[in-house]
N, CA, C and O atoms as a GROMACS GRO file, in nm:
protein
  348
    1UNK      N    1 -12.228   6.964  -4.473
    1UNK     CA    2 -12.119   6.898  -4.539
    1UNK      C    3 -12.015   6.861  -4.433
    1UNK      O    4 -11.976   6.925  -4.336
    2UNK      N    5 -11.973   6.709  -4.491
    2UNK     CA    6 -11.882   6.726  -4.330
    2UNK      C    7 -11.708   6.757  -4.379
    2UNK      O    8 -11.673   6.790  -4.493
    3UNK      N    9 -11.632   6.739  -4.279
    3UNK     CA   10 -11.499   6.784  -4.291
    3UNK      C   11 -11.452   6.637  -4.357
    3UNK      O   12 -11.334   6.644  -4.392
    4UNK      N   13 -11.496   6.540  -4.378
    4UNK     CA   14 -11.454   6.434  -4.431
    4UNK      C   15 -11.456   6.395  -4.608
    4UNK      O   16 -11.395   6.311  -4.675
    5UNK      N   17 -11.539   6.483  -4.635
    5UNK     CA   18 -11.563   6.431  -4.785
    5UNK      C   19 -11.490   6.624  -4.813
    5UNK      O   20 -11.435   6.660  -4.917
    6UNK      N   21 -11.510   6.695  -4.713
    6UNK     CA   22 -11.429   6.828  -4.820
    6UNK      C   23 -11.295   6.794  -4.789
    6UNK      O   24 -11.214   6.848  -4.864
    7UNK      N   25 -11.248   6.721  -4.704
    7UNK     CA   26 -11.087   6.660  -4.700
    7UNK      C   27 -11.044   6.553  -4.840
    7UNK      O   28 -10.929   6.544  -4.882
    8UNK      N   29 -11.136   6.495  -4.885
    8UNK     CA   30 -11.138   6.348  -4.987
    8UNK      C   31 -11.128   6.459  -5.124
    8UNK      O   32 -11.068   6.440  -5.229
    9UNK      N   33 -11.209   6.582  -5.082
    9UNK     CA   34 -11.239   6.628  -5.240
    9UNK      C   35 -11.124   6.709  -5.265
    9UNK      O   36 -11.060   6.723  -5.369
   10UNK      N   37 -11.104   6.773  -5.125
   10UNK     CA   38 -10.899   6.881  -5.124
   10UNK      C   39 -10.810   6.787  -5.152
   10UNK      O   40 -10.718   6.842  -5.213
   11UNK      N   41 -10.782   6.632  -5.133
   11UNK     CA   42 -10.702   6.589  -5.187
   11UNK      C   43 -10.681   6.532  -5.343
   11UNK      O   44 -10.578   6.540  -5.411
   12UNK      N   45 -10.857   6.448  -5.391
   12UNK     CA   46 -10.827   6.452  -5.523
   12UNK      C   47 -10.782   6.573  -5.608
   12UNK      O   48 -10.705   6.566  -5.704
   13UNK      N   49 -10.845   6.692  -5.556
   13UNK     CA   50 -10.775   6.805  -5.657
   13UNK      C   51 -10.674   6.827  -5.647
   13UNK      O   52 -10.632   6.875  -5.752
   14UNK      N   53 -10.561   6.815  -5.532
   14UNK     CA   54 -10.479   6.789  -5.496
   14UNK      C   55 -10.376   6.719  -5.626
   14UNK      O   56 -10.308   6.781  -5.709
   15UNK      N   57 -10.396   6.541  -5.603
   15UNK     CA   58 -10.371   6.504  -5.662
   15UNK      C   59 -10.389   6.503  -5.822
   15UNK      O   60 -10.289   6.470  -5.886
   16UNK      N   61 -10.482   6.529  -5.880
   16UNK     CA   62 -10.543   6.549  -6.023
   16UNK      C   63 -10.428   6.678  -6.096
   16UNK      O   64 -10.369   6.690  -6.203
   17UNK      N   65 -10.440   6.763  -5.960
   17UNK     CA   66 -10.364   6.870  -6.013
   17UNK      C   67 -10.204   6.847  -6.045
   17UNK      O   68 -10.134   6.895  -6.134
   18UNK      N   69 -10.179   6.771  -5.954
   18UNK     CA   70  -9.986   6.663  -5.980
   18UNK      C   71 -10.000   6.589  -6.086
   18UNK      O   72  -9.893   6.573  -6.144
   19UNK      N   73 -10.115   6.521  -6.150
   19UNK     CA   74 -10.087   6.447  -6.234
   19UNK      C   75 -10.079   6.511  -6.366
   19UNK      O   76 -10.027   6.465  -6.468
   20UNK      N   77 -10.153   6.650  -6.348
   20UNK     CA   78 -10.188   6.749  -6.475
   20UNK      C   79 -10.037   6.810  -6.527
   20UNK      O   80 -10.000   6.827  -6.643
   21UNK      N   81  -9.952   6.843  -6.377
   21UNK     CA   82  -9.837   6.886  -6.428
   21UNK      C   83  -9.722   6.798  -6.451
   21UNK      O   84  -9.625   6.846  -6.509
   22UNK      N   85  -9.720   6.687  -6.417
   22UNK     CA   86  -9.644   6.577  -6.438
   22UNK      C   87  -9.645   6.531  -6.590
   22UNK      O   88  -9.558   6.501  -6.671
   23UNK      N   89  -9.768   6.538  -6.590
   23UNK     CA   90  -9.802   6.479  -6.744
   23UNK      C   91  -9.755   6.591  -6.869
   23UNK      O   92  -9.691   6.567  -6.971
   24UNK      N   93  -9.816   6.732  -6.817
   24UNK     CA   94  -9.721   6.854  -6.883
   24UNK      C   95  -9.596   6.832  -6.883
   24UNK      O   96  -9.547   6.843  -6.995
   25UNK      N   97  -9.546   6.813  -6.828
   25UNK     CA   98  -9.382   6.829  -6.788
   25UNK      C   99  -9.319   6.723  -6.860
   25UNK      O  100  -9.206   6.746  -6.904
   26UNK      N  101  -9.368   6.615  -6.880
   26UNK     CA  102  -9.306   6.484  -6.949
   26UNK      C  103  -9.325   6.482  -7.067
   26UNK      O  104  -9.224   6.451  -7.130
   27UNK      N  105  -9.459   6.512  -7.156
   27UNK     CA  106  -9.513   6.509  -7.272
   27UNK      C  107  -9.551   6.603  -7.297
   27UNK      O  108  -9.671   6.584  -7.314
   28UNK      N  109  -9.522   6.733  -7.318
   28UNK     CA  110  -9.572   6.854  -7.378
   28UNK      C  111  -9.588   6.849  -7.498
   28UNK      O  112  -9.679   6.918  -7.544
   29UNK      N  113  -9.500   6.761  -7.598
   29UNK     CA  114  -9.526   6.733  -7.744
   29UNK      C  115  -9.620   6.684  -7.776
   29UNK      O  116  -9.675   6.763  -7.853
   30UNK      N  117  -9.700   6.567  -7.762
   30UNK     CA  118  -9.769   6.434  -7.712
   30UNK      C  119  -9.864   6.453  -7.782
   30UNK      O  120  -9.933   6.351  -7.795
   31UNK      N  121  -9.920   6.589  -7.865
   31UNK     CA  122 -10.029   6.613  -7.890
   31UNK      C  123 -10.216   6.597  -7.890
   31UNK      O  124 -10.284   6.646  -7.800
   32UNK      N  125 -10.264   6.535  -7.985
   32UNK     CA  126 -10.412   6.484  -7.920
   32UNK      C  127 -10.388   6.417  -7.796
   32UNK      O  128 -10.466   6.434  -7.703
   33UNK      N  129 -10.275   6.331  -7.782
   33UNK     CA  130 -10.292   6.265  -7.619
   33UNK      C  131 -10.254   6.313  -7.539
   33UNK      O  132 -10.242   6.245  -7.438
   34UNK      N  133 -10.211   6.455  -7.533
   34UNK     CA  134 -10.177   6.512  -7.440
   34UNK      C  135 -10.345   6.613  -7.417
   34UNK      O  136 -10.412   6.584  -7.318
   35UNK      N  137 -10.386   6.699  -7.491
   35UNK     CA  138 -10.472   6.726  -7.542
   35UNK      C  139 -10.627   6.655  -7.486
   35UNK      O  140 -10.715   6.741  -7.485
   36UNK      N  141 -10.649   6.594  -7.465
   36UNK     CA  142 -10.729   6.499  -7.429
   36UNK      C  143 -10.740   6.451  -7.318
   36UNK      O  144 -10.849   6.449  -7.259
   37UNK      N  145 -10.623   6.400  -7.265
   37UNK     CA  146 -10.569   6.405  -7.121
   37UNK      C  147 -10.603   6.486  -6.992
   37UNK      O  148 -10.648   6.460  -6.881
   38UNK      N  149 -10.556   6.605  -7.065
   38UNK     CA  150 -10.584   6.770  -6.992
   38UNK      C  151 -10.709   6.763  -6.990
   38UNK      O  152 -10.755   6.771  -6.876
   39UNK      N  153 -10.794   6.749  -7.084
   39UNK     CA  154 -10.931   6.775  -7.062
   39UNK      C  155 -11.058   6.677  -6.975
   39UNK      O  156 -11.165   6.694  -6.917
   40UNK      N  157 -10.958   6.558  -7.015
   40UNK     CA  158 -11.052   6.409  -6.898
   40UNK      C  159 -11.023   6.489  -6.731
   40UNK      O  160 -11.107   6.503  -6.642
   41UNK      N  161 -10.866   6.536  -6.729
   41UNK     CA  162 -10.829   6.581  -6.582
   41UNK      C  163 -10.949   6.688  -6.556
   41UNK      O  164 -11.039   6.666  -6.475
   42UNK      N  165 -10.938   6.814  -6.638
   42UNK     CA  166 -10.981   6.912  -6.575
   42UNK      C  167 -11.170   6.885  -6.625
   42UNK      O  168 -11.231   6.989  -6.650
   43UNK      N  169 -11.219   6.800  -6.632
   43UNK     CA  170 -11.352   6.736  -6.607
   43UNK      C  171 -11.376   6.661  -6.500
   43UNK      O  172 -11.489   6.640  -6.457
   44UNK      N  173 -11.238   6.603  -6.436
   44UNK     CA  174 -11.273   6.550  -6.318
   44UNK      C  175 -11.279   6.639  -6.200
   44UNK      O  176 -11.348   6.628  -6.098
   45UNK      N  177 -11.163   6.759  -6.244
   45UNK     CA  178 -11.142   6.814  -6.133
   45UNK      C  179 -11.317   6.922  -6.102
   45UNK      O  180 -11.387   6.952  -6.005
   46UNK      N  181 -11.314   6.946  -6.253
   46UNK     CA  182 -11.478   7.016  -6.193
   46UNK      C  183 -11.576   6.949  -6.169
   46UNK      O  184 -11.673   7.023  -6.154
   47UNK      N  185 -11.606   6.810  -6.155
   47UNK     CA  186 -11.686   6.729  -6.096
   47UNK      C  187 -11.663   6.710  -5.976
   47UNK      O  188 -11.757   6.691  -5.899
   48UNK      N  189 -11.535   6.711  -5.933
   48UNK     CA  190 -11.542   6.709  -5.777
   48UNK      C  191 -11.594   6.860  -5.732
   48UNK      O  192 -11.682   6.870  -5.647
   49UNK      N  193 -11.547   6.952  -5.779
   49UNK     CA  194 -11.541   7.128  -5.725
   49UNK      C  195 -11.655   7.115  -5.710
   49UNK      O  196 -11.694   7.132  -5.594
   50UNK      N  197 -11.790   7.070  -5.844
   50UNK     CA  198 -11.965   7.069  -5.829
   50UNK      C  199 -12.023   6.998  -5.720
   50UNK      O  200 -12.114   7.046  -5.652
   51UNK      N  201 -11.968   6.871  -5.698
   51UNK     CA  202 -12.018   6.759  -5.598
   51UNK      C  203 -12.001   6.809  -5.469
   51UNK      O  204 -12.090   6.848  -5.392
   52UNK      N  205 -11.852   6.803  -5.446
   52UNK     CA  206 -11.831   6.842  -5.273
   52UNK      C  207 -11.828   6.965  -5.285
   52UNK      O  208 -11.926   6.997  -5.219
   53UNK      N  209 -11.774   7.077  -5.332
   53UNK     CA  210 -11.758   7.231  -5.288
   53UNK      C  211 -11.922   7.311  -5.288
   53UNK      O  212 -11.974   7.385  -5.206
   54UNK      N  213 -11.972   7.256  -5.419
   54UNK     CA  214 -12.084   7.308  -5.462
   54UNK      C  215 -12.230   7.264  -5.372
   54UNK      O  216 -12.337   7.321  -5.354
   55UNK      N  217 -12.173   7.134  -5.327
   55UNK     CA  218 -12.306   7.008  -5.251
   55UNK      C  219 -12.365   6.988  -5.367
   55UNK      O  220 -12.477   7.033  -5.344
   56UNK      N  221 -12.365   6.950  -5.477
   56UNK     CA  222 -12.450   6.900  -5.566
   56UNK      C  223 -12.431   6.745  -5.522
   56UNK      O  224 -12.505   6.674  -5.590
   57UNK      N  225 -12.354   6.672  -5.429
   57UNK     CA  226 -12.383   6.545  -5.425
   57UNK      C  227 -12.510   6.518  -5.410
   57UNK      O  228 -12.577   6.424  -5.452
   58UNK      N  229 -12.550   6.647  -5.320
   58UNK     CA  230 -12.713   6.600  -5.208
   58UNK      C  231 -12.768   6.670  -5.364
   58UNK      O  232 -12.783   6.780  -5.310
   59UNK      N  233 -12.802   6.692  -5.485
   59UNK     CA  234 -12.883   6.674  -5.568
   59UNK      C  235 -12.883   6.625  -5.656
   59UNK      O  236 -12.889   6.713  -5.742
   60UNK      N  237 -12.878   6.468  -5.732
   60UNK     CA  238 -12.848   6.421  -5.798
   60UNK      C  239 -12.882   6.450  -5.934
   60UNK      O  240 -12.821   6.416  -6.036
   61UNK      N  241 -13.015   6.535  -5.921
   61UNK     CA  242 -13.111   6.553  -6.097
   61UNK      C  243 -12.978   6.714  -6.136
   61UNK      O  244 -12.938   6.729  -6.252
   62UNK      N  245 -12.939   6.796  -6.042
   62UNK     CA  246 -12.875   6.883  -6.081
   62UNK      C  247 -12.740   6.843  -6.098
   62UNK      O  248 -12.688   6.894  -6.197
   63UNK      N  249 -12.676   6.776  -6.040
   63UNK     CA  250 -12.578   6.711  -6.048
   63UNK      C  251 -12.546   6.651  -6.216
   63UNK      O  252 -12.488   6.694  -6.316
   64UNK      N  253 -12.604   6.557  -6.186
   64UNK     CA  254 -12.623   6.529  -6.333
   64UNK      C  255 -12.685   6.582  -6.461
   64UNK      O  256 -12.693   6.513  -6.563
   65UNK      N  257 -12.725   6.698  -6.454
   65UNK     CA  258 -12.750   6.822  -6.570
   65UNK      C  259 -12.593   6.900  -6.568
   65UNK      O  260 -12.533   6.891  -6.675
   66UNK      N  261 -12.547   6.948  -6.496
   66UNK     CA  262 -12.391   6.972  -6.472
   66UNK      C  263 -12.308   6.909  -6.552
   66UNK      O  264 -12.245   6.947  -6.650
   67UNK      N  265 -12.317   6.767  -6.477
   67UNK     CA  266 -12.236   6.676  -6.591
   67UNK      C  267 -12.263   6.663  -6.734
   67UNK      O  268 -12.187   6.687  -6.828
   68UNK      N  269 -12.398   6.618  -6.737
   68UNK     CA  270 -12.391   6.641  -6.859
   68UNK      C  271 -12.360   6.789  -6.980
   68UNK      O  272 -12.301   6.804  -7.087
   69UNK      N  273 -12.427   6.862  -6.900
   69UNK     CA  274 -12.286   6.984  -6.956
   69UNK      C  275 -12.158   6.988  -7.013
   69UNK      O  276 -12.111   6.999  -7.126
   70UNK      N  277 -12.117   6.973  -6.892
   70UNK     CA  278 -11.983   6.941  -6.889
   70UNK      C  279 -11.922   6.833  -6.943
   70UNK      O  280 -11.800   6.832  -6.935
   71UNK      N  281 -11.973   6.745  -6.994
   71UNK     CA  282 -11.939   6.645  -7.055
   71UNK      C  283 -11.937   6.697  -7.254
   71UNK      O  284 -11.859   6.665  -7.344
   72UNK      N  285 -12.037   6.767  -7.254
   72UNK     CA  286 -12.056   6.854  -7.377
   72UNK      C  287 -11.964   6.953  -7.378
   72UNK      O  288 -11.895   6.923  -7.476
   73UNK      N  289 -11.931   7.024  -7.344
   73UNK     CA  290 -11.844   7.114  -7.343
   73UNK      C  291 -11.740   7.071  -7.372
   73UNK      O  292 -11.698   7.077  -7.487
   74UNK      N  293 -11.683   7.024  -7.283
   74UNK     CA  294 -11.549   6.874  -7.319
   74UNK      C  295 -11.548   6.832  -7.445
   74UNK      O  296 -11.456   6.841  -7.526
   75UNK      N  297 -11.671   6.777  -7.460
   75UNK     CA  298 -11.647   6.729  -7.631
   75UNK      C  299 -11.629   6.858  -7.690
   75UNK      O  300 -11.514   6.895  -7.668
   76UNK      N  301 -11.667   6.907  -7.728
   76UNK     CA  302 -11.712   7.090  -7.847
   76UNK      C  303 -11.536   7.103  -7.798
   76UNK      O  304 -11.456   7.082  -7.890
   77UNK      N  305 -11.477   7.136  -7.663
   77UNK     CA  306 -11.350   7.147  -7.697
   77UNK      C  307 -11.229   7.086  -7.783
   77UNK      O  308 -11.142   7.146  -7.846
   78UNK      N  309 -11.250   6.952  -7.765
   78UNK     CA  310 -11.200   6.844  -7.831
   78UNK      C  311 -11.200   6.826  -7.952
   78UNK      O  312 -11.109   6.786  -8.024
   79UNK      N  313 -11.345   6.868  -7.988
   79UNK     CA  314 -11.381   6.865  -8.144
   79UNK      C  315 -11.301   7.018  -8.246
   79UNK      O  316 -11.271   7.038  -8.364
   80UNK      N  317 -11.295   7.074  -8.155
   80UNK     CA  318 -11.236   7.210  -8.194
   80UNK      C  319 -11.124   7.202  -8.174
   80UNK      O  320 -11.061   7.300  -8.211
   81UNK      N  321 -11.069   7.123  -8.128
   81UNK     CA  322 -10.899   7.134  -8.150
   81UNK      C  323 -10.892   7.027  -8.265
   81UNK      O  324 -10.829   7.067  -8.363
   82UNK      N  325 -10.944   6.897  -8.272
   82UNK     CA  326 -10.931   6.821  -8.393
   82UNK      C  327 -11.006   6.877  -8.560
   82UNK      O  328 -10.999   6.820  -8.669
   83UNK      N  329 -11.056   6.971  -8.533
   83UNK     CA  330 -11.110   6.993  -8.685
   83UNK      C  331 -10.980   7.027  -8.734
   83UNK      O  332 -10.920   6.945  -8.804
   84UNK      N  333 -10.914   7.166  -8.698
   84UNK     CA  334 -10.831   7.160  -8.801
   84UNK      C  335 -10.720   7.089  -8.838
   84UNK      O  336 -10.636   7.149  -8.904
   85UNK      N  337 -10.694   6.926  -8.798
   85UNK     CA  338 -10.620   6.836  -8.818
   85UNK      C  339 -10.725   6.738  -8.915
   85UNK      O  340 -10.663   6.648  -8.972
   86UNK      N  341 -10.839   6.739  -8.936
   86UNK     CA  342 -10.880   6.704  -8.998
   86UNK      C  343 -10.890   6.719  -9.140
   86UNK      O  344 -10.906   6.632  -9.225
   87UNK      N  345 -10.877   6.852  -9.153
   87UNK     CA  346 -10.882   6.922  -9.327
   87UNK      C  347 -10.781   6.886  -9.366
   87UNK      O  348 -10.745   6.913  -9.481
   0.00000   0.00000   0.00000
């Protein structure tokens, strides 16, 4: 792994992580869109942690079983905070 893409991946988390509290800090009311928000962030941020920290870049079939995980999970959270606004 070189020092170039774990520098690219320390700064998006970096940044992801400023936008997570910025966005807290401004809209804490904001509800589902706040809600939702948080969860697109902290899906990106563990896609980078899997890719560069993990090296799943260099495996793409695992890589993408991950994601798709994680992309499930994400939803099931989402869905579980909107049911009971649904009833």
């Amino acid at each position: 792994m070189t020092t170039t893409i774990l520098t690219r991946a320390l700064v998006l988390l970096i940044g992801f992580s400023l936008v997570t509290t910025v966005f807290a800090g401004v809209l804490p009311e904001a509800g589902p869109v706040f809600v939702l928000t948080i969860l697109v962030l902290s899906g990106l941020k563990s896609r980078v942690i899997l890719s560069d920290y993990l090296g799943l870049r260099n495996a793409p079939s695992f890589r993408g079983g991950f994601t798709a995980f994680l992309i499930g999970f994400l939803g099931l959270v989402a869905l579980l905070y909107a049911l009971p606004m649904a009833m």
